[in-house]
N, C-alpha and C positions, 0 to 999 in steps of 0.2 A: 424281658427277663434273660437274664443269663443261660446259654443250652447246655445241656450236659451233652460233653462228648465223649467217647469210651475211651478209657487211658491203660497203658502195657501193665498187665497185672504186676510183672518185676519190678515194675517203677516204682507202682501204687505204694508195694510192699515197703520203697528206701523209707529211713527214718533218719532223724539228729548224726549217729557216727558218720553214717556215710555220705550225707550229704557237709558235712565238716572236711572228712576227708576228703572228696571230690574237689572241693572251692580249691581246699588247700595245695593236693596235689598238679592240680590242669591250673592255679595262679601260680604254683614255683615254676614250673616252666615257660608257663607265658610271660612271667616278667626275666627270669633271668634268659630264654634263648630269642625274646623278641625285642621285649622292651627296653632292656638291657640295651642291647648294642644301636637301637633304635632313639634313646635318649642322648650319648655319645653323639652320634651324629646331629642331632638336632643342638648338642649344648657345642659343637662344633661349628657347625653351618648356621645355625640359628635358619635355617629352613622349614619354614611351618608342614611341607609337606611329611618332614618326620613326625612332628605334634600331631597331627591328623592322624598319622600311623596306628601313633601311641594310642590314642583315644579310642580306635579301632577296632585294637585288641581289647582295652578294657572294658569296653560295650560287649562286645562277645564273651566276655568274663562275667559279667551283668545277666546278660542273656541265659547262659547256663545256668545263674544261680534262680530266677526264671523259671526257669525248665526243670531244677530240681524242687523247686515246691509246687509250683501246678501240677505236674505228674505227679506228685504227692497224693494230689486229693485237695489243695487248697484251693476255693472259688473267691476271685477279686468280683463285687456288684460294682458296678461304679452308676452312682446318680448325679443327676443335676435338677435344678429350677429354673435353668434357662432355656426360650421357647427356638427350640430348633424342633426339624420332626424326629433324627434320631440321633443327632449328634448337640455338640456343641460348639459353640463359634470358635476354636485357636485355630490360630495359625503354624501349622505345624513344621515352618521355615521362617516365625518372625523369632526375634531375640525374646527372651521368656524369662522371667525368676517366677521359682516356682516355689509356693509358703506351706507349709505343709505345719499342723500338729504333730506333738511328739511322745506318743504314749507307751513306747517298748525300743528299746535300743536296738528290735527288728525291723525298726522302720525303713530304714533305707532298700533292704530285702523286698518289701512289701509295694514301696514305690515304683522302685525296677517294672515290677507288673505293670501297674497303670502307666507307666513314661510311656514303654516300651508300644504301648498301644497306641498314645494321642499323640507323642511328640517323637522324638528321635534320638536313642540311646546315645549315640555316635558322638551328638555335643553336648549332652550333660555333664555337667560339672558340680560338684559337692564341696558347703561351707562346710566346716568342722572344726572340730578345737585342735589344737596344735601337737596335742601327743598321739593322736592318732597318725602321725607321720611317721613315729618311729615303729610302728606295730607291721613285725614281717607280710610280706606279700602284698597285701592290701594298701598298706601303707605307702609300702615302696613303689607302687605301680601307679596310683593315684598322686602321690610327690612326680612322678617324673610326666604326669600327663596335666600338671600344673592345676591342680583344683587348688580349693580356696581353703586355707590352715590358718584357724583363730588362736594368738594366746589368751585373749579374754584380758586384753589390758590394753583400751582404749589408744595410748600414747603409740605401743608396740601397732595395733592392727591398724587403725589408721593410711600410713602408710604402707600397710601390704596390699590393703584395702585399692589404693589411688595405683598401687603398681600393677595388681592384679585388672583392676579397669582399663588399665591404659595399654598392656598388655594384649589385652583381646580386641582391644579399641584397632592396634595396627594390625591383629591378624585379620580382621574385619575391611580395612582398608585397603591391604595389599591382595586381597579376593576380591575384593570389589574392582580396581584394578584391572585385574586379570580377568574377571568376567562383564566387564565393559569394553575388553579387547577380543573377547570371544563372540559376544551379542555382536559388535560390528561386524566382524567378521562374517557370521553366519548370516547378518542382514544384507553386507555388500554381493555375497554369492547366490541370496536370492535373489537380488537384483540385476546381477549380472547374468544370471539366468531366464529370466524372465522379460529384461530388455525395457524397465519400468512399464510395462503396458500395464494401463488402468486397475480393476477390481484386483489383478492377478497380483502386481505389486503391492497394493493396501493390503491384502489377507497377508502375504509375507510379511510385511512390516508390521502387522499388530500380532503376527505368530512369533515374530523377532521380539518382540518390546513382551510377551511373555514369558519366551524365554530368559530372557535379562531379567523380569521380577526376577523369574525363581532363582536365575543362579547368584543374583545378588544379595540374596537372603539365605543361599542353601547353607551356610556353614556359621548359623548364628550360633552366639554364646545361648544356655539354654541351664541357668542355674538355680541348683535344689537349694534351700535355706529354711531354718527351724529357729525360725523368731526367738522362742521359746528357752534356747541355749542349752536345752538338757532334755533327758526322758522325763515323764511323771512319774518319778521316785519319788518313795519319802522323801528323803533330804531336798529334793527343789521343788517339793508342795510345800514344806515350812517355809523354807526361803523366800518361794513368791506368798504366802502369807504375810511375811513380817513385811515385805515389801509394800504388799496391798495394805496394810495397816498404815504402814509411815506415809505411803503418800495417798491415805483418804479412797483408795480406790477397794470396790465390791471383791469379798472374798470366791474362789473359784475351784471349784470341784471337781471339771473334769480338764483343763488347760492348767496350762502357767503362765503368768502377766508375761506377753514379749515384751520383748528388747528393741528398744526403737531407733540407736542411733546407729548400730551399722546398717540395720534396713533403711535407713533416712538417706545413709553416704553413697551404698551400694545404686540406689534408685537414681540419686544427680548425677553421681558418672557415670553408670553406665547408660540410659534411658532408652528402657526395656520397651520394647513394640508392647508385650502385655506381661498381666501380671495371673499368675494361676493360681486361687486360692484352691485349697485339699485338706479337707476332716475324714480323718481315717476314724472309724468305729468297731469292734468286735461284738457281734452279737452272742457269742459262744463265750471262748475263753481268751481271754486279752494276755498275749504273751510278751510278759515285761522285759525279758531279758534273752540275749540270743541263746544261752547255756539251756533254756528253757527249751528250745528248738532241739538243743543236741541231747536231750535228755528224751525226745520223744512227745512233748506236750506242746501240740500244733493247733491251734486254731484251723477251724474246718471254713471259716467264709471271713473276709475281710468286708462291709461295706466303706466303700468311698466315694465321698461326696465333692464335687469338682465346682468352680465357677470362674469363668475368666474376664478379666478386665483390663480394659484400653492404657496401656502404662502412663500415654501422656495426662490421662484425664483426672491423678492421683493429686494432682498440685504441688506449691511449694511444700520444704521440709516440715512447717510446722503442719500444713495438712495432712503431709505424708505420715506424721506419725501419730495424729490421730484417726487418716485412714487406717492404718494396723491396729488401732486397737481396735477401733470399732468391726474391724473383721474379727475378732477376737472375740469380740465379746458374741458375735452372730453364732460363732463356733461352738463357744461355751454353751449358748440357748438349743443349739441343735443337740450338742452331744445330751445335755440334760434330757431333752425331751427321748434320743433314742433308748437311752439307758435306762427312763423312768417306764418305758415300756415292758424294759427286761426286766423288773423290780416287780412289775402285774403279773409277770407270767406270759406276757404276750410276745408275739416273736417283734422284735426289734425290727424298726425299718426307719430313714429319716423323714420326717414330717417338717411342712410348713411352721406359721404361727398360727394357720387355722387346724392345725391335726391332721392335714390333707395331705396323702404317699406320694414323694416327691417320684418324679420320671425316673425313671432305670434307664440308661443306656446300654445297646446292645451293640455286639461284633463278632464277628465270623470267628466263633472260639474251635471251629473244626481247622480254618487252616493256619489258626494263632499253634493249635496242639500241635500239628502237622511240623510247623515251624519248630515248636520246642524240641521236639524228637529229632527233627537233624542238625539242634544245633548239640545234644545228646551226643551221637554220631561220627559230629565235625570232634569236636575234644576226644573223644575214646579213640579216633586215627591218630588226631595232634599228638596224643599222652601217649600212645603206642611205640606211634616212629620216635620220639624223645630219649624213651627207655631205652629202646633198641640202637640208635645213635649213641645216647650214652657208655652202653656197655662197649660196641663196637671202637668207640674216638675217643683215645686218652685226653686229647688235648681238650675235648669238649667239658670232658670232669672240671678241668683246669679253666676252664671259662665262667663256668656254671660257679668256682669258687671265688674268681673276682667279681663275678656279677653281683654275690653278696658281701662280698668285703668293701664292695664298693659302696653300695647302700646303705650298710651297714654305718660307714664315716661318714657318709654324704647327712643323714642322717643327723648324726652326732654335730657335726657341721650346720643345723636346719635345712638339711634335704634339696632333693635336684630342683624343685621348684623354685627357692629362693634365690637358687644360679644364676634359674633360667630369666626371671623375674629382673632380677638387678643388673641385667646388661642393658 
């Protein structure tokens, strides 16, 4: 079970404005005094070392937003049906797509929590539809740290789709590179140290070749995607309705039919170590919309059900997209079952096919809160000195105004990503 740990009465107290305000005021300056002059350089040098940068801060952005709804008072369960004794098997350095249901346009907020726990903020990357590019801060900080922007017209994504792959494909290889020159390195000076003598060089050299896993894997791609294409709004319940009708498939009440062929494309180019399937539930109040947040109407517990799987073992394309639905459809039977609970009166939890309470996974939610409070902290310094520099540095106003004018066209343009992408 999840522990309760005691949170700053001040915090408990934020609600919707100032959690709105927050994002807004610590992402205008993170994108325009960091990421700003940090994309410049990277669309100059093409140096992944800047890309890293970027991602950096926007994980720290992530983290905050984190930090302003668990101090809230919100508790993430997360469960599984997979037999570990308290985890579950990812790899939290293998490359990852990560499939999530999409039942409140706060989802990605809500994910943040669980990434931030099992996998690693740092390389997450987000599919989304293409006008969230132009949408100030968020937009503009996630365009220049090269996540993935759908138009939703197959011809168009396609190949953003194959650049996007191919994209992370070299940053993948010029790390791998560099930490096959670092692994030898660090193997030849155990050795030259130790003078090959027996046991003493074999412990080096299998303490080397573990090193090398990880640094070979440390900077994998590690991508969010919603099959789904939408929230569960009216309008894309009727849609996947009509859909379900024309093509003979069972009507579905708490999903919408995915979409099978960018998950089909995304899987052969890129070929993901695993695949993390995620059904999000609200046993409370299901907050459809984020306006719903800044209005004050929060969901007090999220459950989230997790299960992961081997990428290579999904098959070819046409397996691959009847793997997705049939996870789809496992999705639909759970959320049924937890929902038909809440319909009784009884408190909601996810269940088997025999009615049986699936495992809770547990984690050190004392120094996960610990961790949210300074990164609390780290932004109230960042936003501080910013102000304070601002008012001090004319020329910094004057910086701060190209950073958005720049975005602004870059935008209009299809955004620093496409730039970055097409070289």
């Amino acid at each position: 079970m999840i522990q309760t740990v005691p949170t700053m009465s001040g915090i408990r107290s934020i609600r919707g404005p100032f959690l709105a305000v927050s994002l807004l005021i610590c992402g205008f300056f993170a994108v325009t005094l960091l990421i700003f002059p940090l994309s410049i350089m990277h669309l100059i040098t093409f140096n992944s070392l800047f890309h890293e940068l970027i991602n950096c801060v926007i994980a720290e952005w992530f983290s905050l937003s984190v930090a302003l709804l668990e101090l809230n008072g919100i508790q993430f369960r997360i469960f599984t049906d997979q037999n570990d004794n308290n985890s579950v098997n990812i790899n939290k350095y293998g490359s990852t797509l990560i499939l999530s249901n999409h039942p409140s346009t706060a989802d990605w907020m809500y994910l943040w929590s669980l990434l931030m726990r099992i996998l690693n903020l740092n390389q997450l990357r987000i599919m989304m539809k293409s006008s969230l590019r132009n949408v100030p801060i968020i937009g503009w900080s996630l365009s220049s740290g090269v996540h993935c922007f759908m138009d939703r017209k197959w011809e168009n994504d396609q190949l953003h789709l194959k650049r996007f792959a191919e994209f992370y494909h070299q940053l993948k290889n010029k790390n791998d590179r560099i930490n096959l020159v670092n692994g030898q390195n660090h193997q030849d000076r155990h050795d030259n140290h130790n003078g090959h003598n027996g046991d003493l060089v074999k412990r080096d050299v299998d303490q080397s070749d573990k090193i090398k896993t990880k640094l070979h894997s440390s900077k994998p791609l590690q991508l969010l995607m919603f099959p789904e294409g939408t929230d569960l709004n009216p309008q894309g319940i009727v849609s996947s309705a009509s859909f379900a009708k024309k093509n003979n498939l069972p009507l579905t009440y708490f999903t919408l039919h995915p979409r099978t062929t960018g998950f089909q494309f995304i899987v052969s180019a890129v070929k993901f170590d695993q695949i993390l399937d995620i059904t999000l539930a609200f046993p409370d109040h299901q907050t459809s919309k984020i306006n719903e947040l800044l209005q004050n109407v929060w969901p007090t517990e999220l459950h989230v059900f997790i299960k992961c799987y081997e990428g290579y073992k999904i098959g070819d394309s046409d397996q691959t997209a009847q793997w997705l639905k049939d996870r789809w459809n496992e999705k639909e039977n759970r959320l049924s079952r937890f929902y038909e609970q809440k319909k009784e009166n009884k408190t909601p939890q996810f269940t088997d096919n025999n009615g049986q309470t699936i495992r809770e996974l547990s984690f050190d939610e004392i120094a996960i809160n610990n961790r949210l409070q300074i990164e609390l902290i780290k932004w109230f310094i960042f936003v501080s000195c910013s102000i304070f520099f601002l008012i001090c540095f004319k020329w910094l106003r004057y910086h701060i105004l190209l950073a958005c004018l720049v975005y602004i066209v870059a935008a209009l343009k299809g955004g620093i990503d496409r730039y970055i992408l097409s070289r």
